[in-house]
Each structure stands twice: as structure tokens, then as C-alpha cells.
C-alpha positions as CSV (number, residue, x, y, z in Angstrom):
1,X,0.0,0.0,0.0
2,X,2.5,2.4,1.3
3,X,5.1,1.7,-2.1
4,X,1.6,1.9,-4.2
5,X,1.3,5.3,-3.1
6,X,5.2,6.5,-3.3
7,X,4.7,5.3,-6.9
8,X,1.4,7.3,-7.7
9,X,3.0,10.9,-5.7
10,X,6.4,10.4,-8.2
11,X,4.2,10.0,-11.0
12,X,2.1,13.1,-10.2
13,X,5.4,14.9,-9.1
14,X,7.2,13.6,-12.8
15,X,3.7,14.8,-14.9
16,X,3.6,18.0,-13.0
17,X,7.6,18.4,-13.9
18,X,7.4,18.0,-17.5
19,X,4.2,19.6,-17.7
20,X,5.6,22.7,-16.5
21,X,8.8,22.5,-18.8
22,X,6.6,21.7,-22.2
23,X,4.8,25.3,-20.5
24,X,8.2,27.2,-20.6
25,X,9.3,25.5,-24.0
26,X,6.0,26.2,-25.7
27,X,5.7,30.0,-24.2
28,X,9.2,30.9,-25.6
29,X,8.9,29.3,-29.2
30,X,5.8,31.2,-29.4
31,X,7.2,34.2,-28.9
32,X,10.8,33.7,-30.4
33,X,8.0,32.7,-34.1
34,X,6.2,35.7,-33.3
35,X,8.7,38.2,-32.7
36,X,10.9,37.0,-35.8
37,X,11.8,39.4,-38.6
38,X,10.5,41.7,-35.7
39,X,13.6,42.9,-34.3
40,X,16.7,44.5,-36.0
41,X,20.3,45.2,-34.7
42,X,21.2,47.2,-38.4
43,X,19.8,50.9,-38.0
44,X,20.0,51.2,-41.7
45,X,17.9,48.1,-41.5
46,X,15.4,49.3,-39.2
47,X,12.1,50.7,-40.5
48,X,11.3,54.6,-39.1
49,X,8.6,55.3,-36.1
50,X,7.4,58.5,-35.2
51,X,8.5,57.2,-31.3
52,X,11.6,54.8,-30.3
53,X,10.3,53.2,-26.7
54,X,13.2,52.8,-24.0
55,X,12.5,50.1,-21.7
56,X,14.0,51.0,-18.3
57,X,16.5,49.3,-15.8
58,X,18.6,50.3,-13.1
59,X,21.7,52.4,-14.4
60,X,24.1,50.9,-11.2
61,X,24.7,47.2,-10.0
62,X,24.2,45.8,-6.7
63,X,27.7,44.9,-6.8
64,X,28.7,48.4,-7.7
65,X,29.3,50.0,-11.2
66,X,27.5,50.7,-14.5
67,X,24.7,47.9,-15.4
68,X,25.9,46.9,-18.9
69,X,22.3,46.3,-20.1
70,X,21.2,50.3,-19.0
71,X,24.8,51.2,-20.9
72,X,23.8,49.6,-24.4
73,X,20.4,50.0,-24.5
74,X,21.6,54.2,-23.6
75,X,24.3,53.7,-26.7
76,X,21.1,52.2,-28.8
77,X,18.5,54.6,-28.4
78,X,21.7,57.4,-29.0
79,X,22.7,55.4,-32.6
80,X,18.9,54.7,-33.4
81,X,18.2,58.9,-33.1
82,X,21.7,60.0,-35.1
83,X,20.4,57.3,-37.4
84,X,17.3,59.3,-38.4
85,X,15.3,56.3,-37.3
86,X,12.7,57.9,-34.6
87,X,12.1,61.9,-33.9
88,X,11.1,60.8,-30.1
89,X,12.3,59.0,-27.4
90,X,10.0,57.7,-24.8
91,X,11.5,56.3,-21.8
92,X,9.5,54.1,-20.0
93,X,10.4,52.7,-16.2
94,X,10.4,52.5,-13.1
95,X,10.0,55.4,-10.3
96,X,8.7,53.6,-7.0
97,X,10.3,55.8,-4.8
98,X,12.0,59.2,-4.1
99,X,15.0,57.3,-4.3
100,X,14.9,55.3,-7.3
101,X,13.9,57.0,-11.3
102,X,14.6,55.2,-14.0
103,X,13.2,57.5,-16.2
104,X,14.3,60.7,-15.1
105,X,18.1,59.1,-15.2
106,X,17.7,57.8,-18.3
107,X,16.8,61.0,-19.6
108,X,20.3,62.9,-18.7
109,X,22.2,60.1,-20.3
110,X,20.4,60.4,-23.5
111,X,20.5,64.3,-23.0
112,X,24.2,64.1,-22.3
113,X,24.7,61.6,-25.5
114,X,22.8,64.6,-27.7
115,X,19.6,64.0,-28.1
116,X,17.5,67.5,-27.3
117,X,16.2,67.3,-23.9
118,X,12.2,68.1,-25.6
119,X,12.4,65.6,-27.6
120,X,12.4,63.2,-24.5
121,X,8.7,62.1,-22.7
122,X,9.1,60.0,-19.4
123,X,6.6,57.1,-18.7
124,X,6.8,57.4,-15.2
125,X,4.3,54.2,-14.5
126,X,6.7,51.8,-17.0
127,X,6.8,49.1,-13.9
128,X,6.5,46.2,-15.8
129,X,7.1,45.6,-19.8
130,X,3.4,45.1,-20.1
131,X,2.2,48.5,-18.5
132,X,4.8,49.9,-20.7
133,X,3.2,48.4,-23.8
134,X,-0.1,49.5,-23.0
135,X,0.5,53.0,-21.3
136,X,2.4,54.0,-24.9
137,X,-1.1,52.8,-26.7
138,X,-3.4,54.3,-24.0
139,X,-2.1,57.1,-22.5
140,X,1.0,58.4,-25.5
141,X,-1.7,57.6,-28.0
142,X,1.0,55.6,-29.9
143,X,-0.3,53.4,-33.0
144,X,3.3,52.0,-33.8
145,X,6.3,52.2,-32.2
146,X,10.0,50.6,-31.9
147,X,11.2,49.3,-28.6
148,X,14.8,49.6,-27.7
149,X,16.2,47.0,-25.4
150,X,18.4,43.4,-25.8
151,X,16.8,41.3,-28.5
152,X,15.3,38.8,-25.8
153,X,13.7,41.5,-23.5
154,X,12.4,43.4,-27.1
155,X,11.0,39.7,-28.3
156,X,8.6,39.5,-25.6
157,X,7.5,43.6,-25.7
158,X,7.0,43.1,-29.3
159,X,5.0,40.0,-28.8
160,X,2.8,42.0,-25.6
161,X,2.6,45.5,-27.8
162,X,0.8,44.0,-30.9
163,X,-1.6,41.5,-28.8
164,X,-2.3,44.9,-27.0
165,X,-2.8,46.6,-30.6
166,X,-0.1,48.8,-30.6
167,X,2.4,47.8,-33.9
168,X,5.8,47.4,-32.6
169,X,9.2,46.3,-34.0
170,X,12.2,46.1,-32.2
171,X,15.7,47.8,-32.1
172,X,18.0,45.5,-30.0
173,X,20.7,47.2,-27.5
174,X,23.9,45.0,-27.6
175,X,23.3,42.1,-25.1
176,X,25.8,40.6,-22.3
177,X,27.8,37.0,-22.3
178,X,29.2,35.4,-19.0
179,X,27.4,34.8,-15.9
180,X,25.6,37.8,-15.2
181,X,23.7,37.2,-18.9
182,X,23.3,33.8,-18.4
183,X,21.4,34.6,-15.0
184,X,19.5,36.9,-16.9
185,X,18.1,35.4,-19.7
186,X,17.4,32.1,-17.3
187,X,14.7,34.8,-15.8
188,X,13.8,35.8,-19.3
189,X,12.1,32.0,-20.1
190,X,9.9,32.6,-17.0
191,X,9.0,35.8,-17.4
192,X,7.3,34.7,-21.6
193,X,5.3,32.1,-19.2
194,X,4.2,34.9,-17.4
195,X,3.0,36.9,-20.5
196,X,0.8,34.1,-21.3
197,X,-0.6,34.4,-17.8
198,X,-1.3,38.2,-18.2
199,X,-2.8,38.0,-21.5
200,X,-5.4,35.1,-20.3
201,X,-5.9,37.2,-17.1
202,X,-6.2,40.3,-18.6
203,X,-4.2,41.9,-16.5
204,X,-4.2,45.8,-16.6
205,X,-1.5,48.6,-15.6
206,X,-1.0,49.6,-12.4
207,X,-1.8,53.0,-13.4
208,X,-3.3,54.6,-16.2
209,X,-3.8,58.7,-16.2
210,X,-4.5,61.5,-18.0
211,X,-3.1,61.3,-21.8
212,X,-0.4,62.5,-23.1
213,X,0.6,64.0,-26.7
214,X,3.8,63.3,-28.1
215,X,4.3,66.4,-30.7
């Protein structure tokens, strides 16, 4: 009786296992299918917008110095501009807290690297990619636009933006090798899961607000 019933739990526990794998596998082909011929590291190659959409992150490591993913996706929106590619910049990020603004900090590293400081709008409500995806359609009254970040991060916002209705391509930011990308994109496979989730939940921003025009 008691082996009958160590047989059934590992059975359940083995099912549950490769249930939740052929999840991640099947959430990230989707969106890798989805998101192809979507994204372009060539600016030349890159088809205009109106608006280039900067997807914030935190400009210093825990471990002290300069996050290389803020760096290059800084450098990318900078090339993408010079390029002739977008006429606006929207950053869009995180500002939970007097001491924390990704927006605002992203905006005097794209001011310093020349683009005009009016041709910059912050998204301060950008907390997750989704809200940021939907705030630019809802509140920047944005039809299309092209997200700026690493190729995996601008996979799954291109993916989001056009099942939000909002026509999106991507421009990606030079990405990272070694450990600290590794870690990274590991987090990446969960988080496509977690689009799925969102989109069958309907799940909204955590704020929406008055509109704003981008002219």
C-alpha cells in the first residue's frame, strides 16, 4: 500500500515536472515565431517610427558600477536617433520611490549623448514591460512604435505591444555573455510564461492617467 502510493506521488510529481517545462518550452517558441523578422540590430535596416520606446532598468549594480544592459540600451537609443530612425524618445520605467527613477536618469544620459532634452517624454508608470506596452497605446496615444532594449527583452515587448494593438518592432541594445547574462536570460524563459498568464488574465497597468501627446 505504502510503495503503491510513493509510486502514484512520483508520477504526479514527474507529470507535474514535464508539464511545467513543455509550459516554458512552448511560451518561448511562441514568442521567439512571433517576434521573428521583428527585431533588427542594423539601423540602416530598421524601419522609421514616429516614437523609439526605451525600456528602463537600473543604471548601477548591486555589486557596484555601471549595469551593462542600461549602458547599451543608452548607446542604442543614441545610434537609433543619429540614425534618423525615430524623432522621439519615450523612456518608460520604473519610479517607485524618491530614491529610485529610471526615467528621469535615463533621460540625462540620453540628454548628455545629444539628443535635445524636448524631444524626450518619461513614462513614469513603466513598472513592468506590459504597463509599458499599454501605457504607450493608452495614455502616449501611440499606434506604432519601436522598442529599444536586448533582443530577448524586445522579443517578448514586441510579442505583448501587438496582442495589446499597438504595432511594434524592435531595435535591439547589444546584449551581455558570462554569468551575469546567463542569469539573466534564465529569468527571461519565466517571465514569456508569465505573458501568457497576463494575457489570459487580462491583467491591466497599475496606473493609467491623463493622456499625453507626443508632438
Amino acid at each position: 500500500m505504502k510503495i503503491s502510493i510513493k509510486r502514484k506521488y512520483r508520477f504526479f510529481v514527474a507529470v507535474a515536472i514535464l508539464l511545467s517545462i513543455l509550459v516554458v518550452v512552448i511560451s518561448n517558441f511562441v514568442i521567439e515565431i512571433s517576434a521573428k523578422g521583428k527585431t533588427f540590430t542594423d539601423p540602416a535596416l530598421t524601419p522609421k517610427n514616429k516614437v523609439g520606446l526605451v525600456l528602463g532598468t537600473s543604471r548601477m549594480l548591486v555589486e557596484g558600477g555601471i549595469n551593462p544592459y542600461y549602458k547599451h540600451r543608452i548607446d542604442a537609443t543614441i545610434t537609433l536617433y543619429n540614425a534618423g530612425k525615430i524623432e522621439f524618445v519615450l523612456v518608460s520605467g520604473d519610479n517607485g520611490s524618491i530614491y529610485y527613477n529610471e526615467p528621469t536618469t535615463i533621460k540625462k544620459d540620453l540628454v548628455k549623448g545629444g539628443i535635445p532634452e524636448e524631444k524626450i517624454f518619461l513614462d513614469y508608470a513603466g513598472f513592468r514591460t506590459l504597463d509599458s506596452m499599454v501605457r504607450a497605446k493608452y495614455i502616449f496615444g501611440l499606434d506604432s512604435v519601436t522598442v529599444i532594449s536586448q533582443q530577448f527583452h524586445n522579443e517578448r515587448a514586441v510579442y505583448l505591444a501587438r496582442k495589446k494593438g499597438l504595432k511594434a518592432i524592435g531595435f535591439n541594445a547589444r546584449g551581455i555573455s558570462g554569468k551575469h547574462g546567463i542569469k539573466v536570460q534564465f529569468r527571461e524563459y519565466f517571465a514569456r510564461v508569465k505573458v501568457f498568464i497576463d494575457l489570459l488574465l487580462n491583467t491591466q497597468p497599475r496606473f493609467y492617467g491623463e493622456k499625453i501627446e507626443i508632438k
